[in-house]
MARTORTOR-29934 format. One record per atom (N, C-alpha, C): atom name; residue number from 1; x negated, y, z negated. Coordinates in Angstrom, 3 decimals. Layout:
BEGIN
  atome  num         X         Y         Z
     CA  NUM         X         Y         Z
...
***
This chain:
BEGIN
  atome  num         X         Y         Z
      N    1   -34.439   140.227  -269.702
     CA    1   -33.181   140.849  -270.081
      C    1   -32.395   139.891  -270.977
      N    2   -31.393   140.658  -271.489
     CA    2   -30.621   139.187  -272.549
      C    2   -29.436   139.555  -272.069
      N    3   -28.920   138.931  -273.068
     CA    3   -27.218   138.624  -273.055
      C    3   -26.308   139.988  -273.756
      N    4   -26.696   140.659  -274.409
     CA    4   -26.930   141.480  -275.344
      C    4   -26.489   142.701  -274.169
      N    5   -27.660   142.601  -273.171
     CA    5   -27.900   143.756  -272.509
      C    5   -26.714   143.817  -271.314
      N    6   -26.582   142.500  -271.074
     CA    6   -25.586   142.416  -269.733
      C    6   -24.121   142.472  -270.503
      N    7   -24.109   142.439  -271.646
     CA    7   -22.375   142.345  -271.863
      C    7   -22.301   144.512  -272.196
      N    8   -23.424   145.100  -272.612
     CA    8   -23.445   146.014  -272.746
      C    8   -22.971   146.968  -271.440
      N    9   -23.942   146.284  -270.270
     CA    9   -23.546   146.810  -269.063
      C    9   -21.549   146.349  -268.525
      N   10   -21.598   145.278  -268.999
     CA   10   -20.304   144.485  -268.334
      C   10   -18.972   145.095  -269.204
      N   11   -19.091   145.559  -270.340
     CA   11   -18.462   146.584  -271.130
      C   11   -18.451   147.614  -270.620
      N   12   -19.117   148.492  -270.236
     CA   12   -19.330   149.900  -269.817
      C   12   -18.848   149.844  -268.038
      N   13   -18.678   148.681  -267.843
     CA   13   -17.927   148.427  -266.522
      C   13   -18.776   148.408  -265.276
      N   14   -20.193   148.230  -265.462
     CA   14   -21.466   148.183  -264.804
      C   14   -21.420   146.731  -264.410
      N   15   -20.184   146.346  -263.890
     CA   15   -20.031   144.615  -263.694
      C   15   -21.672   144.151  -262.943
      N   16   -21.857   144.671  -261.830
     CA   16   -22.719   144.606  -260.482
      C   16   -24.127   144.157  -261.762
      N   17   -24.634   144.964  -262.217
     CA   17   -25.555   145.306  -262.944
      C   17   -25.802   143.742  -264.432
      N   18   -24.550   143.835  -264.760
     CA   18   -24.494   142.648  -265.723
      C   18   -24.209   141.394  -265.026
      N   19   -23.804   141.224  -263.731
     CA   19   -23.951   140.388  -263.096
      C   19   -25.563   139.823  -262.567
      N   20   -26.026   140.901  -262.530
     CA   20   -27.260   140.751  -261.966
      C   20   -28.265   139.639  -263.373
      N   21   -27.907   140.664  -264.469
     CA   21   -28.526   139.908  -265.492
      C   21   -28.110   138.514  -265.900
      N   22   -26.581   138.207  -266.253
     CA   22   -26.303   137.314  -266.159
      C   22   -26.845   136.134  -265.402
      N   23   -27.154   136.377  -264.008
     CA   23   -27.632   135.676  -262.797
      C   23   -29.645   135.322  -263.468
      N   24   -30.022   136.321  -264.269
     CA   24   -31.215   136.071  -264.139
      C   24   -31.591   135.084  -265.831
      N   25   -30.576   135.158  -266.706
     CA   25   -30.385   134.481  -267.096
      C   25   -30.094   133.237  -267.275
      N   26   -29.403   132.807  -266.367
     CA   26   -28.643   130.849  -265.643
      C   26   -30.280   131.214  -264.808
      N   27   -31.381   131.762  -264.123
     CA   27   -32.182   131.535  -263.678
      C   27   -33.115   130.814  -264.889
      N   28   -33.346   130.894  -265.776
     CA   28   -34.091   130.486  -266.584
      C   28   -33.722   129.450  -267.877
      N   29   -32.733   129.439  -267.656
     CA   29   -31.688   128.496  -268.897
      C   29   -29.907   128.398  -267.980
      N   30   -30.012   127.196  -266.545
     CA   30   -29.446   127.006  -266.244
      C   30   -27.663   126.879  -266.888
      N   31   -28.490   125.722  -267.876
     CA   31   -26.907   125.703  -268.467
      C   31   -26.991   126.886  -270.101
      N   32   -26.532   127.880  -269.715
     CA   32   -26.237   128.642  -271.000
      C   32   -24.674   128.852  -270.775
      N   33   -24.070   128.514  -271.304
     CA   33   -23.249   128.505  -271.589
      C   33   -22.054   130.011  -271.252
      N   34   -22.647   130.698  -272.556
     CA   34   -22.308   132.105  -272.064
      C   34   -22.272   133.178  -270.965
      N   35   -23.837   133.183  -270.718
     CA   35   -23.939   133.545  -269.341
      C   35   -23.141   133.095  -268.207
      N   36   -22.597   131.693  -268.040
     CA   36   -21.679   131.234  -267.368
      C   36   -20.595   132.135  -267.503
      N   37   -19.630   132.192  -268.690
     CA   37   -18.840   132.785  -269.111
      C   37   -18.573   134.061  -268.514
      N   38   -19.706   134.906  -268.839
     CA   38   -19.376   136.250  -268.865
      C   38   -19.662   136.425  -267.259
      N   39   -20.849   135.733  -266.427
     CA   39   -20.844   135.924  -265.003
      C   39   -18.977   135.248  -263.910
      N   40   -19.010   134.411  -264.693
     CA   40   -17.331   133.856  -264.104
      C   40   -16.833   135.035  -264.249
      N   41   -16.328   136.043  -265.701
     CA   41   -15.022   137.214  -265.401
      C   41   -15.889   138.178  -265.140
      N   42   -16.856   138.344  -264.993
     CA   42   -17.251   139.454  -263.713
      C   42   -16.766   139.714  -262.391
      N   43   -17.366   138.476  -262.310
     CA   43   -17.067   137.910  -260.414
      C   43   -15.276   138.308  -260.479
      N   44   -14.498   137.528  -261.289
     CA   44   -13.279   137.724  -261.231
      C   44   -12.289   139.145  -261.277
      N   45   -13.137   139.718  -262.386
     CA   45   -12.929   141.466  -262.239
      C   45   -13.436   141.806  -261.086
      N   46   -14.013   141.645  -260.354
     CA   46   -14.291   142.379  -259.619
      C   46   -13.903   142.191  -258.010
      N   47   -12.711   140.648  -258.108
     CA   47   -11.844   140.173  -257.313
      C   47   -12.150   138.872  -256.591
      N   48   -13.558   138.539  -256.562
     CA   48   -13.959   137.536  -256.033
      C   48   -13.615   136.153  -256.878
      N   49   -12.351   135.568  -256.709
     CA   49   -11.785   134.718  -257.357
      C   49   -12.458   133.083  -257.551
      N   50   -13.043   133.004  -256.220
     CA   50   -13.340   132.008  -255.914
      C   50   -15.072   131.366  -256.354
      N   51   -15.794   133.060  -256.152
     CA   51   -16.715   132.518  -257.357
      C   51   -16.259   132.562  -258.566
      N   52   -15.516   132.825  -259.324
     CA   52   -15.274   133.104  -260.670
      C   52   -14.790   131.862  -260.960
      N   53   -13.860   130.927  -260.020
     CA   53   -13.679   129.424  -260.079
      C   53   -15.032   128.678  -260.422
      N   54   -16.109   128.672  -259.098
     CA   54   -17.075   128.078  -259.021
      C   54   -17.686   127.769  -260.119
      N   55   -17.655   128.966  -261.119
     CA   55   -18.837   129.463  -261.838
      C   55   -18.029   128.916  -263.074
      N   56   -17.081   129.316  -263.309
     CA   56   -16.281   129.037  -264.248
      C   56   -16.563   127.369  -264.898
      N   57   -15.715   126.626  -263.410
     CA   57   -15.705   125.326  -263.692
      C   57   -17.238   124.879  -263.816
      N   58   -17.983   125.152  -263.435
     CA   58   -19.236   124.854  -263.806
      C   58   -19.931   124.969  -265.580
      N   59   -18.931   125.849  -265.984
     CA   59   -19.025   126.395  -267.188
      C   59   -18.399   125.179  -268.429
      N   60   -17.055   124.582  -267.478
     CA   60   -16.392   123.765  -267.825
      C   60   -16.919   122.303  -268.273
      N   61   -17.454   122.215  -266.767
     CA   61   -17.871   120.600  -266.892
      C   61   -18.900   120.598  -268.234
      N   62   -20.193   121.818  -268.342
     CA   62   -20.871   121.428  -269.385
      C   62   -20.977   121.431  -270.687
      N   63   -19.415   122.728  -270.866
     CA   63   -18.808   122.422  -272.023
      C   63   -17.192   122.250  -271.881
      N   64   -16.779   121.147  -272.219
     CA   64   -15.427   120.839  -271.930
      C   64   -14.449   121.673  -272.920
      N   65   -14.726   121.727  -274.379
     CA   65   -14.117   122.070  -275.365
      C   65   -14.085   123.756  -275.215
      N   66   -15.130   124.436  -274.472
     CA   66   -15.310   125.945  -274.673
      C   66   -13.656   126.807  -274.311
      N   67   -13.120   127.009  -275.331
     CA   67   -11.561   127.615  -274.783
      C   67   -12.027   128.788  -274.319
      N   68   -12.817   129.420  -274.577
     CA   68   -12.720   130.856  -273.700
      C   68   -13.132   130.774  -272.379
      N   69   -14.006   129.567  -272.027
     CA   69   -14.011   129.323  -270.616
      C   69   -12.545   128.800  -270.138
      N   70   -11.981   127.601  -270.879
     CA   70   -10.939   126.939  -270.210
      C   70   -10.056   128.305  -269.952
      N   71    -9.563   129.093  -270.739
     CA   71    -8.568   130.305  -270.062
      C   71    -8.855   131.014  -269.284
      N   72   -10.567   131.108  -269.040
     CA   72   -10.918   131.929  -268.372
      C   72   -10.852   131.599  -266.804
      N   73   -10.870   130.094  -266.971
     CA   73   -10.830   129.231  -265.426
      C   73    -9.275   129.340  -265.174
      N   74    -8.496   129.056  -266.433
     CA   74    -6.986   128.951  -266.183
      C   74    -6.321   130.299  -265.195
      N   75    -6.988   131.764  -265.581
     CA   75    -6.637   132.754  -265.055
      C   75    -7.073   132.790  -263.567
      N   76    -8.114   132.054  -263.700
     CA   76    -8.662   132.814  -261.839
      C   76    -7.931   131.317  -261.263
      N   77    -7.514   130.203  -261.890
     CA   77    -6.764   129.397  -260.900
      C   77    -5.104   129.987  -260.592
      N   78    -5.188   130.639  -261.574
     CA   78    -3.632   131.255  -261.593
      C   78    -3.918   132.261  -260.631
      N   79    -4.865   132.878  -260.588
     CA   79    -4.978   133.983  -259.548
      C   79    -4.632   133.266  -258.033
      N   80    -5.273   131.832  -257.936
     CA   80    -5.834   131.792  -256.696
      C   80    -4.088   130.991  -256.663
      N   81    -3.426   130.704  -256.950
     CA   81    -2.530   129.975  -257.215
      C   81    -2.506   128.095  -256.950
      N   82    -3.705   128.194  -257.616
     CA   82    -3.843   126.453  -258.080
      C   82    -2.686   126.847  -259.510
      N   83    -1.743   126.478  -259.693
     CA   83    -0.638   126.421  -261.066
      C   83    -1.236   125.093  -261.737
      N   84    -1.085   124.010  -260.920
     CA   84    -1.534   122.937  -261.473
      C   84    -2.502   122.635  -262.345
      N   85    -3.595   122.775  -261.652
     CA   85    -5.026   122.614  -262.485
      C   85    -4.942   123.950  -263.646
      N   86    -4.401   125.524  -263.110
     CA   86    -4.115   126.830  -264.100
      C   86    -3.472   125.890  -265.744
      N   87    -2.317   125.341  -265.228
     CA   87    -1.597   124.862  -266.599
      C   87    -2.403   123.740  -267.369
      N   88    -3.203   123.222  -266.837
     CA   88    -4.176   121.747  -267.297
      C   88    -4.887   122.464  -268.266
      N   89    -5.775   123.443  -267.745
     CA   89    -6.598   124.047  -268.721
      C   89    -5.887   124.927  -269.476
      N   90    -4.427   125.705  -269.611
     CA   90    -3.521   126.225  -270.753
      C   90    -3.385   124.929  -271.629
      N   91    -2.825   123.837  -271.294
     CA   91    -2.787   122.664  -272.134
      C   91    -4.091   122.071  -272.801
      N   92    -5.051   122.082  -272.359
     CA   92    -5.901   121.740  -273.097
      C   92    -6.517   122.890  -273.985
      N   93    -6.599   123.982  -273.628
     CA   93    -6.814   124.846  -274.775
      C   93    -6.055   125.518  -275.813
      N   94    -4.853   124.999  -275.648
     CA   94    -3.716   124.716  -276.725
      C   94    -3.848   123.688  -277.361
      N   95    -4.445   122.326  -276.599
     CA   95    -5.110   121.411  -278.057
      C   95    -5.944   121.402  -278.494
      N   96    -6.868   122.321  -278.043
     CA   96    -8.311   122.427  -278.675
      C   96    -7.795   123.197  -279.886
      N   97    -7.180   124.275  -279.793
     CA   97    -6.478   125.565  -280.663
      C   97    -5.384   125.786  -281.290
      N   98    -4.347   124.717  -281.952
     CA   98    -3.127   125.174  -281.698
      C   98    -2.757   126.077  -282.322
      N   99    -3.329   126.215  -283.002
     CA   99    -3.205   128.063  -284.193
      C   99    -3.723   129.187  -283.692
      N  100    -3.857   129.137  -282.808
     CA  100    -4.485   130.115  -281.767
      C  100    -3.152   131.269  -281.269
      N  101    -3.386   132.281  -281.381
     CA  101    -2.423   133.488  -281.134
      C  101    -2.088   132.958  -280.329
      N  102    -2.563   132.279  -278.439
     CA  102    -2.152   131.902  -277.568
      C  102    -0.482   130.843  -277.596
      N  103    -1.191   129.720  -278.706
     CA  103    -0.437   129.233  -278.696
      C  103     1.085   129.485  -279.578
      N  104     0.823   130.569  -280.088
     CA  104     1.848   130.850  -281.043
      C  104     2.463   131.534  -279.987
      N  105     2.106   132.874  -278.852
     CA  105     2.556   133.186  -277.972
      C  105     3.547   132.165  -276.917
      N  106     2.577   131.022  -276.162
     CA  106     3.527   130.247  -275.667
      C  106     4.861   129.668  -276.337
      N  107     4.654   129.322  -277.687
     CA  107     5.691   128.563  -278.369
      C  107     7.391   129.862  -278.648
      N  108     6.378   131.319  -279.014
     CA  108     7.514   131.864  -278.897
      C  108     8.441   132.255  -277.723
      N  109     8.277   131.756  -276.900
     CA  109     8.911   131.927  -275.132
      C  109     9.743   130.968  -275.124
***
């Protein structure tokens, strides 16, 4: 299966299903990057916060710079209400980005 196929399912809201692929994907190419990605806001859509941390930060450590992971971890720590570590990764993906809609958003507040 690819990546292709599980964001197709994970779009169409077949989380369970693109999770599955996702999963069989990190089975064969542990660190992919993406697959990390997209299995973290699965888990998280679908409320389980705490894998979506797990998975997330795992996503993190092997790419530090990836901003769509760092917000993506920032949200499910905000969920879980870690604020602390939530705002670490808003700050760092505001310096990875600072022209980033995000950050034009924060600045206008």
């Amino acid at each position: 299966m690819s990546l292709q196929t599980a964001l197709a399912h994970h779009q169409a809201g077949r989380l369970a299903e693109a999770m599955a692929i996702y999963q069989q994907i990190l089975d064969t190419t542990p660190d992919d990057i993406e697959a990390l990605r997209w299995l973290g806001s699965a888990a998280g859509q679908l409320g389980n916060t705490r894998l979506a941390i797990t998975i997330l930060s795992r996503g993190h450590a092997l790419a530090p710079d990836h901003v769509e992971i760092l917000l993506s971890l920032a949200t499910m720590q905000r969920a879980a209400q870690a604020y602390e570590q939530a705002l670490a990764c808003y700050e760092k993906a505001l310096a990875l980005q600072p022209r980033s809609s995000l950050a034009q958003c924060i600045r206008s507040r």
